[in-house]
N, C-alpha and C positions, 0 to 999 in steps of 0.2 A: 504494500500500500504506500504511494506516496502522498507528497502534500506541498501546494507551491501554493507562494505569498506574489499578487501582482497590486502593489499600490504606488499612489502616488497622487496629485492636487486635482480636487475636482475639474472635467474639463478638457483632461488629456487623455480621454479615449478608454481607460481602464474596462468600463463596462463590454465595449466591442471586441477587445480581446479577448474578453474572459467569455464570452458566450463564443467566439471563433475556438477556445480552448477544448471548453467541453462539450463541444458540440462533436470534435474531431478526438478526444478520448472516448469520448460514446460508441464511436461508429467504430475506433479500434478495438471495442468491445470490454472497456473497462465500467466498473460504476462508479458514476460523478455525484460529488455535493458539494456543493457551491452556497457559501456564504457572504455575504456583501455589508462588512462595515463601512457607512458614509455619514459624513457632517450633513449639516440640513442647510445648503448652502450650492448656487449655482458655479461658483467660478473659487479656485485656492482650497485651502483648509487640507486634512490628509486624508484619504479613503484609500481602502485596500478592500480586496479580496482573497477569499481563501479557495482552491480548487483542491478538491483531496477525491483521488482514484486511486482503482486497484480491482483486483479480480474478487473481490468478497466485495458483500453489503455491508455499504456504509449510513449508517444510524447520524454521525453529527460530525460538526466539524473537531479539528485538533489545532494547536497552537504549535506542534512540535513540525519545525519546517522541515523539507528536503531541499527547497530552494526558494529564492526571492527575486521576483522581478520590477527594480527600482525606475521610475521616472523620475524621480529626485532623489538628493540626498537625505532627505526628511525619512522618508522609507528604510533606508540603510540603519541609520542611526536607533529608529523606534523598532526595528524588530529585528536585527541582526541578533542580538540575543535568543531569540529561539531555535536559530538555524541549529540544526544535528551537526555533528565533526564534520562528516564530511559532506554535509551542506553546501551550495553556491548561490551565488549574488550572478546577476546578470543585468547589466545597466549597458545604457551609451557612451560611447567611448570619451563623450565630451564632462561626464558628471562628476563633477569637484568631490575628493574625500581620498582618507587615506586606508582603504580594504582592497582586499584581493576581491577581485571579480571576474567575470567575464566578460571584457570590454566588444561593443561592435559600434560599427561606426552607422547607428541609425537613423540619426538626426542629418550625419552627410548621404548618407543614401538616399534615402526621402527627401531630401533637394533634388538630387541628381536624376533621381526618375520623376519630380514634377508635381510631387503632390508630398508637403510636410507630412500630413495626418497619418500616412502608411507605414511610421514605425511602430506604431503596434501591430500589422501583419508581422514586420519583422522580428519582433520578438516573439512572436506567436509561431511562426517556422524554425527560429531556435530554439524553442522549449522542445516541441514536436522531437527532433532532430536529438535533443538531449536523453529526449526518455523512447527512442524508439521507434515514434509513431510515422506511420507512411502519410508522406505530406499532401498528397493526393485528396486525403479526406479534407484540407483546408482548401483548393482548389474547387470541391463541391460544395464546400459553406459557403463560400461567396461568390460561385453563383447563383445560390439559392437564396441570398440573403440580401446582397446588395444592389443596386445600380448598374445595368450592363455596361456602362460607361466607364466605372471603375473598378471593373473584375479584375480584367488584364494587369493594373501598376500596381493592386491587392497583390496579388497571384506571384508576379515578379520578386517583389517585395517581401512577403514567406518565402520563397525560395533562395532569394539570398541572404536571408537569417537563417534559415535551416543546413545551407552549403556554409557558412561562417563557425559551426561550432561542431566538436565532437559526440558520437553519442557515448552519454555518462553512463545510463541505468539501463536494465534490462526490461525488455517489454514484458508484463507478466503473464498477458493473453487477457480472458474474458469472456464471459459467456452473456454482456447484457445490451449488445450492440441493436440487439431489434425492441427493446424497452424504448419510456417514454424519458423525456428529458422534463418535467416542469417546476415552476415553484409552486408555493403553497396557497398566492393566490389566482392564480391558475385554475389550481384541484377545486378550491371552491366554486369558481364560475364554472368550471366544468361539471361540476358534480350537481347546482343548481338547476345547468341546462338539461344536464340527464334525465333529472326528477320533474321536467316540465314547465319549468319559470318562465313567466310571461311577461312581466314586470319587473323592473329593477329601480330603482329610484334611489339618488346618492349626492349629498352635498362634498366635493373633493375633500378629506380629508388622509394626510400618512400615518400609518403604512397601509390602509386601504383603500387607494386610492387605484393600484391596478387591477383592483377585480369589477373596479364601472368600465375601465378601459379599455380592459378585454371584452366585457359587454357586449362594450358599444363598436368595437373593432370587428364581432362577429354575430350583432345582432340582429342583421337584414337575415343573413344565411340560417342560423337557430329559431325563427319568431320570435324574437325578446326583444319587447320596446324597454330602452335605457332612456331615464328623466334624470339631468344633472338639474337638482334644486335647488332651490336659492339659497339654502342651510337646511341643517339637519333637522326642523321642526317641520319645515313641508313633507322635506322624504320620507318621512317614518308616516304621516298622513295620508302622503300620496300611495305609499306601500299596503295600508291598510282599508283604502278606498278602494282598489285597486281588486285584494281580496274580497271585499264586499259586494265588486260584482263579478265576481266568478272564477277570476284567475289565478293561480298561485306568482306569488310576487315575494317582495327580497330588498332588505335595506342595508347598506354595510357602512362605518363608520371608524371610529377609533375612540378612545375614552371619551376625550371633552367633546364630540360629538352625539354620540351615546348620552351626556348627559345632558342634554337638549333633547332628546324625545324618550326621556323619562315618563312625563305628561301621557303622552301619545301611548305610553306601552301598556298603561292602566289603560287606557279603549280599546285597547285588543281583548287587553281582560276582562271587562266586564262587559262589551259588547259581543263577546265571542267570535271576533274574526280572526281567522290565523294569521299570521304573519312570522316569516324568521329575519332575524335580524343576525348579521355579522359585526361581533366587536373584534379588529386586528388592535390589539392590544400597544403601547408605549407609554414610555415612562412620563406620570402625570407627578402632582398637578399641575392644572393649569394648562398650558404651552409643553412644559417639560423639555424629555427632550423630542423630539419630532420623531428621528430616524433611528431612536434606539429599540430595545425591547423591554420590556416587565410583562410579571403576571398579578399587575398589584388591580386588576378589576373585578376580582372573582365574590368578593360581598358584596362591592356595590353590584353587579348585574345581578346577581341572587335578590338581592330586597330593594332592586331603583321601583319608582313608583310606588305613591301613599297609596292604602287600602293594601284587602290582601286579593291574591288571585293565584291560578295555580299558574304554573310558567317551567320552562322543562329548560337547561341548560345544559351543552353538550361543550367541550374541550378537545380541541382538533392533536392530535399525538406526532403525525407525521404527513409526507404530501399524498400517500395511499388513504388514511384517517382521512384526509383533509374530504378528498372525494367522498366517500360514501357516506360519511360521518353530514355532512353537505345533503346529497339527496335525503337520507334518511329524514333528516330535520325537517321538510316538505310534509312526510308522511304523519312524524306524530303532531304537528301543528296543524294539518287540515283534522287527522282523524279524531284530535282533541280539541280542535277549536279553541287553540292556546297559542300565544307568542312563542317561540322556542329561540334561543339565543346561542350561537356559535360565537367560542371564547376562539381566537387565535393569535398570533401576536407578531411584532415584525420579524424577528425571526426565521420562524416558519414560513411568513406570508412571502418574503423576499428568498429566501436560499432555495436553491435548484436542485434535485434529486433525480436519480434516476428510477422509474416507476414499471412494476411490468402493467403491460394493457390493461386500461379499466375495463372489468366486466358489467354491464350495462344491462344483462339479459336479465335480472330481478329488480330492476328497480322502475318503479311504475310511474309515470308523468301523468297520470290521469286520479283526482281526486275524488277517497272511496268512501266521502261521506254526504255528497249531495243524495237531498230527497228528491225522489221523483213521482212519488204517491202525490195524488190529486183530490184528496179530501179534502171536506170541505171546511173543515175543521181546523185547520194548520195552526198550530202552535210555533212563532219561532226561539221562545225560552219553556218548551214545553217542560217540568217536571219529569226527569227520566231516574231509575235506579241507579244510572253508570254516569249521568252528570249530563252527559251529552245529548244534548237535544236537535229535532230535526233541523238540516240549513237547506233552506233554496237560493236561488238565484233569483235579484230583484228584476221583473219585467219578461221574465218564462214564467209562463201559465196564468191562472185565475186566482191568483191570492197574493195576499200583503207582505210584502218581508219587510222588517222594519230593524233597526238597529239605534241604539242610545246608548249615550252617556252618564245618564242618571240610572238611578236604582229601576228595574220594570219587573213589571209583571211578565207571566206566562205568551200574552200577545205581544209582547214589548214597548206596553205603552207606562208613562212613568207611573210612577207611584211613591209614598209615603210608610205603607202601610206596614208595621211589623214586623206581622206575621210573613207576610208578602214577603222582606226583607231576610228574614232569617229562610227562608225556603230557599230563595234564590243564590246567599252564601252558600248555604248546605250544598245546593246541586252542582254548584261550578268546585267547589272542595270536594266531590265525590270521585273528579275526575282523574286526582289524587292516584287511585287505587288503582285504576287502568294504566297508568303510566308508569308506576313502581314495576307492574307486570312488566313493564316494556324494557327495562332497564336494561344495559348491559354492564356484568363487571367488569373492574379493570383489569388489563391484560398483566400476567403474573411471570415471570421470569428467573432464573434463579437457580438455586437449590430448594426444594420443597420442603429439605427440614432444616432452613434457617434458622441461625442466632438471631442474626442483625438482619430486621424486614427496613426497606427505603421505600418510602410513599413519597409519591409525585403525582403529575399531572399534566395537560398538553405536552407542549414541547420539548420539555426536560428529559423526557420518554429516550430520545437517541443516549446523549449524554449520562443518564441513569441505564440503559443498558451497557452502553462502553465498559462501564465502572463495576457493573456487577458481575461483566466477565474479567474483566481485568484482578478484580479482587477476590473470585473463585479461584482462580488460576495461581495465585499467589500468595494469599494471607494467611493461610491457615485456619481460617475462620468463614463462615458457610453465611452467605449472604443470599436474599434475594430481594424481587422489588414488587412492588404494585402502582400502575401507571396508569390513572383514571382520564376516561373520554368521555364517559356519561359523571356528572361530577353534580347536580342537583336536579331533581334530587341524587341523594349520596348512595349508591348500591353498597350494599354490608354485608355480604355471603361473604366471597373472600378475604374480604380487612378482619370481619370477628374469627374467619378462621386461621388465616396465618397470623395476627396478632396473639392469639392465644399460642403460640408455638414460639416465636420469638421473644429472647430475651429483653432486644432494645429495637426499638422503634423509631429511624430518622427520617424525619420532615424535609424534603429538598425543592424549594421554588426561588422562583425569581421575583421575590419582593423585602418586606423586610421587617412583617409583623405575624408570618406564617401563616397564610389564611387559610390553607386545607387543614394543618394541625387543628386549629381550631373548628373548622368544620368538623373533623373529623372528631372531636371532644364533643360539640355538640350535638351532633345526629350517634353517636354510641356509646360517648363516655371513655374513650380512650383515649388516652395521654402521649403525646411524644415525646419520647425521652431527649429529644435535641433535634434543632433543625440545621441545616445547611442553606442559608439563605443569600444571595445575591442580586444588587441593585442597583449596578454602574450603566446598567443602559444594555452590556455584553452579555452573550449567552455565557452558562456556565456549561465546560465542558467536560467530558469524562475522567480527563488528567486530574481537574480540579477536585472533582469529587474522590478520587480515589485518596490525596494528598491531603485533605481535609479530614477525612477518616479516619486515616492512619496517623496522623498528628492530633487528633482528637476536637480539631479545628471547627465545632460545629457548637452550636448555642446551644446550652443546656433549659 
């Protein structure tokens, strides 16, 4: 498995290489994951990327480099520390500092054939060249990718970075070349489109901002009308109008987004139209930082909006989660007639994986709770045992469909009344009981008769597997983990049962008051012995966890 670092000042191309990179270790049949730290900023600042291949499945990214690919000195300086021994630097021949590298003259060559911008081809045919890879797959990237105008000085351009340097590493082979390449919010617009979304409506906000984009880039060809709102109190309105009259629809946001259709998520509730909503998670308050990650939204999504109402919340684990974890949310928000909210975060939403084909053949685009009974009688908040009462569609057929804000009765016209009132909590809280059924627990990994059980949640999932192999392999001590996707309600089969088998119990998320510990206290009364908590904006990775554990580095 290797792992290359390509950064350097917002502006100079970084992103274009790194998609020419793993596009051309894909097809030589390695698997890719790709992370992308960047400032929230158009032009300067430092951004890098991580590309990390290899013939096994890769879970998250590493800090522990094989090589670096510098556009400035800024680069060299911030992470020549992680390089392995026998690590390389690879920069232009012009860039000031005092390291061993491997110098090419790319800034003079990218004059010489006519076009600056083409030294990141060329460093992109010398990494190829370094580890292996037939440079032929970077000649089909771009002409698949760019401009017929500028294939040809591309194409030249990888090829005299690739004839400039020797090859270092051995190619490992691979068996994932016919897989999918995408990120995390990708899977969710994909996985939206699968389950039949008709509707999308989304004020810009980062890091979910490219899943309107993808939308709206393929929404002619899918049927999906995409509404950029004027802020995020229209789209969460417009999303639930939207389902009101007949369509499955779709709001995505980010915290301080999200917390602007609070208001709005309480009318899903007590009006009973489904709607899902995507929170891509970063670090708040406020502004925070834009382009980082956290997982510090998981109680406010749990209890946003005053009143109570039932509401299902699902946590995306990886970019395969991402997908079906996505359609599924469709199904239990129509068949409950409940908002359902996807936690994901930037993270996940930005880094690129390799995925095998989504299977599509179970998952239904048509929703299995319209009535189509024609009596005369129609209740649309009828009194049911299971909570869920019949929905029509307003303006199909001979009867009233009616939908409010206030408290209603059985026909949905308002009311005051009590009794009326305690009935109509009871039936939408019954719905409660169907969805527990529905749950899924979290996926379990490990040794089965663990000491030390690690609970997590979303995206931690890659990183918390690293660690749990990494530290079977080595400590002398029997480790496993539990990595929740359905996470409220909280599923408790397996946490009461490997809990009971473990001696300690560590909490690992990306915030910095341990919200699942504490869920996890309150939905069964169990205690975490320590948490491992991090909140720089960075993911935390497998290396980190394992070093943390073994130093005893973690909050009592």
């Amino acid at each position: 498995m290797y792992n290359i670092l390509i950064g350097g000042a917002a502006g100079q191309g970084i992103d274009t290489t790194v998609s020419v990179l793993e596009k051309a270790f894909k097809r030589s049949g390695y698997f890719v994951y790709t992370v992308r730290d960047f400032m929230s900023r158009v032009r300067g600042g430092h951004n890098f990327m991580l590309i990390r291949f290899g013939n096994e499945v890769i879970t998250s990214h590493s800090n522990e480099l094989d090589g670096i690919i510098a556009l400035n000195e800024e680069t060299v300086m911030l992470h020549k520390d992680k390089l392995k021994e026998d690590g390389f630097i690879l920069c232009d021949s012009n860039l000031k500092g005092d390291f061993d590298a491997i110098r090419i003259a790319m800034t003079e060559k990218a004059k010489e054939l006519g076009n600056p911008r083409v030294s990141g081809s060329i460093s992109a045919g010398a990494i190829l060249k370094l580890f292996g890879v037939n440079p032929e797959y970077v000649d089909e990237i771009l002409e698949a990718s760019i401009k017929d105008a500028y294939v040809k000085i591309n194409q030249d351009a990888a090829r005299f970075g690739y004839d400039s340097v020797e090859r270092k590493y051995p190619h490992l082979g691979g068996e994932f070349r016919d897989y999918m390449l995408i990120n995390g919010n990708q899977a969710v617009a994909l996985g939206a489109i699968a389950a039949g979304l008709k509707f999308y409506s989304a004020y810009p906000m980062s890091p979910a901002t490219p899943i309107m984009e993808y939308l709206s880039k393929h929404g002619v060809m899918t049927g999906v009308v995409m509404e950029q709102a004027e802020d995020e109190i229209a789209a969460i309105n417009m999303a639930i109008g939207a389902s009101y009259a007949g369509v499955r629809s779709m709001t995505g946001t980010s915290g301080g987004g999200f917390a602007l259709m609070v208001e709005a998520l309480g009318l899903s509730g007590i009006a009973e139209i489904p709607v899902v909503i995507t929170n891509v998670m970063r670090p708040g308050p406020a502004t925070g930082l834009p382009t980082r990650t956290e997982q510090s939204d998981l109680k406010f999504t749990i209890s946003a909006s005053h009143g109570e109402f039932i509401r299902m919340v699902i946590s995306l684990r990886n970019h395969e989660d991402a997908f079906y974890q996505t359609a599924r949310a469709f199904h239990i928000a129509d068949k409950y007639q409940i908002p359902v909210l996807i936690l994901s975060d930037q993270y996940l939403g930005d880094s690129t994986s390799t995925v095998e084909m989504y299977d599509v053949s179970e998952i239904s685009s048509n929703s299995p709770i319209i009535s189509t009974d024609e009596d005369s009688d129609y209740l649309r908040y009828r009194i049911t045992e299971n909570g869920i009462s019949p929905r029509r569609i307003p303006g199909k057929g001979n009867y009233f469909v009616t939908a409010d804000s206030d408290e209603h009765d059985e026909a949905g016209f308002i009311t005051e009344a009590a009794d009326v009132r305690i009935s109509m909590v009871d039936k939408r809280m019954r719905k409660l009981d169907g969805i527990i059924s529905e749950l899924e627990e979290p996926e379990f990994f490990g040794d089965k008769d663990c000491d030390i059980l690690i609970v997590g949640w979303g995206s931690t999932y890659g990183p918390i597997k690293e660690a749990v192999k990494t530290l079977n392999e080595g400590s002398g001590q029997k480790f496993g983990a539990l990595i929740f996707g359905d996470i409220y309600p909280l599923p408790t089969k397996l946490l009461l049962e490997y809990a009971d088998k473990a001696d300690t119990i560590i909490n690992v998320e990306q915030n910095a008051t341990g919200q699942l510990a504490d869920l996890i206290r309150e939905t069964t009364g169990i205690y975490c012995n320590g948490s491992i908590l991090k909140y720089d904006g960075r993911q935390i990775t497998g290396e980190e966890i394992v070093s943390r554990l073994q130093k005893g580095g973690y909050y009592e």
